[in-house]
N, C-alpha and C positions, 0 to 999 in steps of 0.2 A: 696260598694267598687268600687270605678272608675275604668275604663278600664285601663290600664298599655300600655301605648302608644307604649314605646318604645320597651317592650318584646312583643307586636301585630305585630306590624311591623318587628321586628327580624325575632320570629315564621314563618311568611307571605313569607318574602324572602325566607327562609328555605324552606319551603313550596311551592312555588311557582320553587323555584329550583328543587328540588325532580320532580316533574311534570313533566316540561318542557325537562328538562338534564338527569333523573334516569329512567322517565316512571313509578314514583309511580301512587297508584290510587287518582287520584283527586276526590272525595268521599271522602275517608277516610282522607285525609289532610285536607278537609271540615269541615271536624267533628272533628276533632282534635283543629281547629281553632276554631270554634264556642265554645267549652268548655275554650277556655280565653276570652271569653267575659263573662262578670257577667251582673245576672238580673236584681243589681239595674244603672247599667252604663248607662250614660245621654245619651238620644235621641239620640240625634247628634252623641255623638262614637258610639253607636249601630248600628246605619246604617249606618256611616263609613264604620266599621271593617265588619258588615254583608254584605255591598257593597262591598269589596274588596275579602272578601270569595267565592260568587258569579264570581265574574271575575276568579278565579281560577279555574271554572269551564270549562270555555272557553276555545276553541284552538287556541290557538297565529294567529298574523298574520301572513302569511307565507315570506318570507324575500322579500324582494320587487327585482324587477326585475328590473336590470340599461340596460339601451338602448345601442347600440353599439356605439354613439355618447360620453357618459358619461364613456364607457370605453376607446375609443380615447382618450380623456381627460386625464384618467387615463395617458395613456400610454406616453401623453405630459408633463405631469406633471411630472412622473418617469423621463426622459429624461434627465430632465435640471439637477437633483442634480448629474447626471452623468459627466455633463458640466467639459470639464476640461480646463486649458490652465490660463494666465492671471485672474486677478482681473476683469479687464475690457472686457474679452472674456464670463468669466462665465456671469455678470452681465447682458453683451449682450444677450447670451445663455437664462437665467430668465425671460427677457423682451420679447424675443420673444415666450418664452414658456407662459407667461401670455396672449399675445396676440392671441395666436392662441386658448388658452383655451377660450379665451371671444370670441373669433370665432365660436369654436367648440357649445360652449352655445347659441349664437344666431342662433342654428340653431334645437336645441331643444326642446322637449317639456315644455311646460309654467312649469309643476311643478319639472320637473328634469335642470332644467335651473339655478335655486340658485342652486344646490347643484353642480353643475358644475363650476362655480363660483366659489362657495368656495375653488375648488383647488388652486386658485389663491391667499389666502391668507398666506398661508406657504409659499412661495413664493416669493412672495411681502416681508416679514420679514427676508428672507434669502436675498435678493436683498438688502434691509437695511442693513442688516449686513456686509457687503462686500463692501456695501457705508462706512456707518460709522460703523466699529467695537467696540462694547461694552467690549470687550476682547482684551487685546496685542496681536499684533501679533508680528512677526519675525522682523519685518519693525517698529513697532512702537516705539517711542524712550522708552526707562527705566528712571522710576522715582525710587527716594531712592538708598538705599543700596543694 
């Protein structure tokens, strides 16, 4: 009987929830897993699913720690959707919140440096949108009835 991929994977998340968020015993979720694996299941899902069981044994990584450079960032970033005033005040307000973000990041470390960056792309999408609105606005003419 072949492994059942997708109730493996169900069970696993299940399982790996319990663990991580309940504090059940990672043992016994072990073992509970390993009984949906059958003994005639090919190689390959065998050590899959027995590879994934294994890792549930593990204790997570601990949440990674952002630098205060990357919560600056943060904090520049919050700012701008506060922006008020004008079409053209906000948009300004955007643009210089990207800029100081790309600021903030070139002054970071190499590996929290993309992710600093990346604040800048919500951002950028909301600056588009204020360029050119995908949505009517107030101002836009009406089409139809």
């Amino acid at each position: 009987m072949p492994l059942d991929v997708a109730g493996f994977n169900s069970a696993f998340s299940g399982a790996r929830y319990r663990v991580r968020n309940e504090r059940a015993d990672a043992g016994r979720e072990q073992a509970r897993l390993r009984e949906l694996v059958p003994d005639d299941a090919s190689a390959e899902d065998r050590e899959w699913a027995l590879g994934l069981i294994e890792l549930l044994g593990e204790p997570p990584e601990p949440p990674r720690q952002w630098s205060a450079l990357y919560h600056q960032a943060g904090e520049v970033a919050g700012s701008a959707y506060q922006a008020g005033g004008t079409v053209d005040e906000q948009i300004a307000a955007i643009a210089d919140a990207r800029r100081k973000i790309w600021e903030i990041a070139d002054r970071a470390a190499a590996d929290e440096a993309p992710h600093i960056r990346a604040m800048t792309r919500v951002l950028e999408h909301l600056e588009d949108e204020l360029r050119n609105p995908t949505w009517p606005t107030e101002d836009s003419p009406r089409t139809g009835n």
